[in-house]
C-alpha distance (Angstrom), angle and dihedral (degrees) to the residues before:
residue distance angle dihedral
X1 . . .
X2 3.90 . .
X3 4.00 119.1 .
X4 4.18 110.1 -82.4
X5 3.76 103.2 -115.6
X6 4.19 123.7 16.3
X7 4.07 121.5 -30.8
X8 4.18 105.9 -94.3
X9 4.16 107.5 -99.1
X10 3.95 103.2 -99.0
X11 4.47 104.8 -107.8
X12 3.68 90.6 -90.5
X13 4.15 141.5 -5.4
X14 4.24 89.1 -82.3
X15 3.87 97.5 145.0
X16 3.77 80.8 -149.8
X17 4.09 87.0 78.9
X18 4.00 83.3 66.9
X19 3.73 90.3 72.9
X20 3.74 91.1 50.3
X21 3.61 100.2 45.7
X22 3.75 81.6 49.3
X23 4.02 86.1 60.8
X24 3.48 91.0 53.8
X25 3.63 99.5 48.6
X26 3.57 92.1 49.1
X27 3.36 88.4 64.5
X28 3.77 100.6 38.7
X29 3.94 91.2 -110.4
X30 3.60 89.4 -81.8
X31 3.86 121.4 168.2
X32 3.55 86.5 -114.7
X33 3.55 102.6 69.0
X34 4.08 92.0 59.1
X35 3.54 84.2 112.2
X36 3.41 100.1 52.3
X37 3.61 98.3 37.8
X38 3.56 83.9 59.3
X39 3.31 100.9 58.3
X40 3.80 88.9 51.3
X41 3.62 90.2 60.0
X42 3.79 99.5 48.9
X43 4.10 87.1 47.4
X44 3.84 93.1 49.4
X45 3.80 97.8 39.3
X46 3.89 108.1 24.0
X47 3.76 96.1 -115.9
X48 3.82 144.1 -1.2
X49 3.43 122.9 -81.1
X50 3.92 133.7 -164.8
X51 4.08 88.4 -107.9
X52 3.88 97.1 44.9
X53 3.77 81.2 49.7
X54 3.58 101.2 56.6
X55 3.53 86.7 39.5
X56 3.96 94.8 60.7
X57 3.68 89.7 43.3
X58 3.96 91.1 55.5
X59 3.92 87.4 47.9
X60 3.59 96.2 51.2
X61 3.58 99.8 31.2
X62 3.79 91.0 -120.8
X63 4.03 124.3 147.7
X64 3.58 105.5 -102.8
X65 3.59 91.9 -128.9
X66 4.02 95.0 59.6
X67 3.92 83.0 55.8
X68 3.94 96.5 58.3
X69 3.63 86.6 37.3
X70 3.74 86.4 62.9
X71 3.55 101.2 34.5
X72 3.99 87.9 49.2
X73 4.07 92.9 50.2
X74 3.74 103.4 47.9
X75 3.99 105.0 69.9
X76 4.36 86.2 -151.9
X77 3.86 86.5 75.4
X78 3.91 118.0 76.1
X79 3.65 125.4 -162.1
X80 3.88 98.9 -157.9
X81 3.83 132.6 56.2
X82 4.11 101.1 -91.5
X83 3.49 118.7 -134.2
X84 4.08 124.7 -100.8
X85 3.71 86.5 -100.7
X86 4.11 125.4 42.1
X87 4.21 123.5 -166.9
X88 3.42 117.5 -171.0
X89 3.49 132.9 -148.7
X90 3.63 114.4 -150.5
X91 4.46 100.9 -159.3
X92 4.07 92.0 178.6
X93 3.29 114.4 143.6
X94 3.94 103.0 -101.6
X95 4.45 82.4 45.4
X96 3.62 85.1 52.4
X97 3.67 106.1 47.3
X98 3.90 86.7 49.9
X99 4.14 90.3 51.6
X100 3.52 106.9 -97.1
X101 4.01 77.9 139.1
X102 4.02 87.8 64.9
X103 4.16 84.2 45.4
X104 3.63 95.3 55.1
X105 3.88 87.4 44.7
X106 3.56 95.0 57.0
X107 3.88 95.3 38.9
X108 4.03 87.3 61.4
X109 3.49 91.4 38.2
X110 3.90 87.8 60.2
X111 3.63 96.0 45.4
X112 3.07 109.3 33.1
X113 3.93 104.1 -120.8
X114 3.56 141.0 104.7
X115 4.39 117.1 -120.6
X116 3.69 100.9 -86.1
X117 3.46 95.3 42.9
X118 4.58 140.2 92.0
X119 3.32 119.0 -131.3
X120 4.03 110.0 -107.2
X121 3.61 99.7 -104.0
X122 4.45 85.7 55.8
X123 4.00 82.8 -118.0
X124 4.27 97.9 118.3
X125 4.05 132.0 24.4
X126 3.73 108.2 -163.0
X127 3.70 116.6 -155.2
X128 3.80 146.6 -176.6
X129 3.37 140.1 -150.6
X130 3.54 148.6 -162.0
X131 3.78 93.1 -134.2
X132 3.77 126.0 -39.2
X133 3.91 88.4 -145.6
X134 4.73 95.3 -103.7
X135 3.55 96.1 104.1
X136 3.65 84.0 153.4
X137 3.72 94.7 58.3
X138 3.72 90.0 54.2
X139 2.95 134.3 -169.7
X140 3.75 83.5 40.0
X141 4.21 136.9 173.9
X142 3.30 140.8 174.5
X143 3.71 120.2 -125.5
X144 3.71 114.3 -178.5
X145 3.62 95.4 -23.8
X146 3.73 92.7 -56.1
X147 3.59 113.5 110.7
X148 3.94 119.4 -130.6
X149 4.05 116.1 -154.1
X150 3.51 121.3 -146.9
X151 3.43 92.3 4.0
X152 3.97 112.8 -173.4
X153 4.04 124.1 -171.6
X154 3.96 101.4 -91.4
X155 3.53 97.5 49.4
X156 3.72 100.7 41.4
X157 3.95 80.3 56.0
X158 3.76 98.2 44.2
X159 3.72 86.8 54.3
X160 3.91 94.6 48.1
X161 3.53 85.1 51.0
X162 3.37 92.6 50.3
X163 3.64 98.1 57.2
X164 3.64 100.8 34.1
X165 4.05 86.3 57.1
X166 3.77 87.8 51.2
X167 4.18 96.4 -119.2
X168 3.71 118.9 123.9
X169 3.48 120.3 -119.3
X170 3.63 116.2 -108.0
């Protein structure tokens, strides 16, 4: 069932909002494709802002409020532009018992955030997780979607260094 009346205008002329309307439509702005419409909007735009929100909600014809209740539950969607770089933290159980905890730790330490947060200058995102599913690999992150096994303190930095200076790791 399509909206009554004429689609809401996307929050600004971003061609990018094309591809989400485009989710929508595919499936006939439905409620049930909140979700996925979601997604969409967090691939095309980095992250999911209070306008894009609204905007979704109008779409779908969805209370605003069961879209940030959604957006806040599920850890894949991010409120906040990330930064160029992310580094994830993996603080599963097996990850933790082998000192990912200590990893983390140092990781803030070094710069200067908290998990959750990007580094002032918009350069790193540092992240946590539950578990990112390599238990075996432990203690294991994530740093810009490749995943590091066995990851200890000095190299995790080394690498974040690495990136953030703009030199590839050998």
């Amino acid at each position: 069932m399509y909206p009554t009346g004429p689609i809401p205008k996307p929050p600004s002329d971003d061609k990018r909002w094309r591809i989400v309307e485009a989710t929508m439509r595919r499936n006939g702005f439905e409620p049930q494709a909140l979700i996925e419409s979601l997604h969409s909007v967090q691939q095309a735009m980095g992250y999911l802002d209070e306008p894009a929100m609204k905007w979704v909600a109008a779409c779908l014809r969805v209370p605003l409020s069961k879209i940030q209740g959604v957006a806040t539950f599920y850890h894949h969607f991010t409120l906040k532009p990330q930064g160029k770089h992310t580094c994830v933290v993996c603080l599963g159980t097996a990850c933790y018992i082998k000192g990912s905890r200590q990893i983390l730790e140092s990781v803030q330490s070094q710069l200067g955030i908290q998990g959750g947060q990007t580094t002032a200058d918009g350069r790193v995102s540092l992240l946590v997780a539950r578990c990112i599913g390599a238990c075996g690999l432990a203690p294991a992150t994530v740093l810009d979607g490749q995943v590091l096994a066995k990851t200890d303190t000095d190299l995790l930095l080394k690498r974040l260094q690495s990136v953030t200076d703009g030199k590839a790791e050998s």
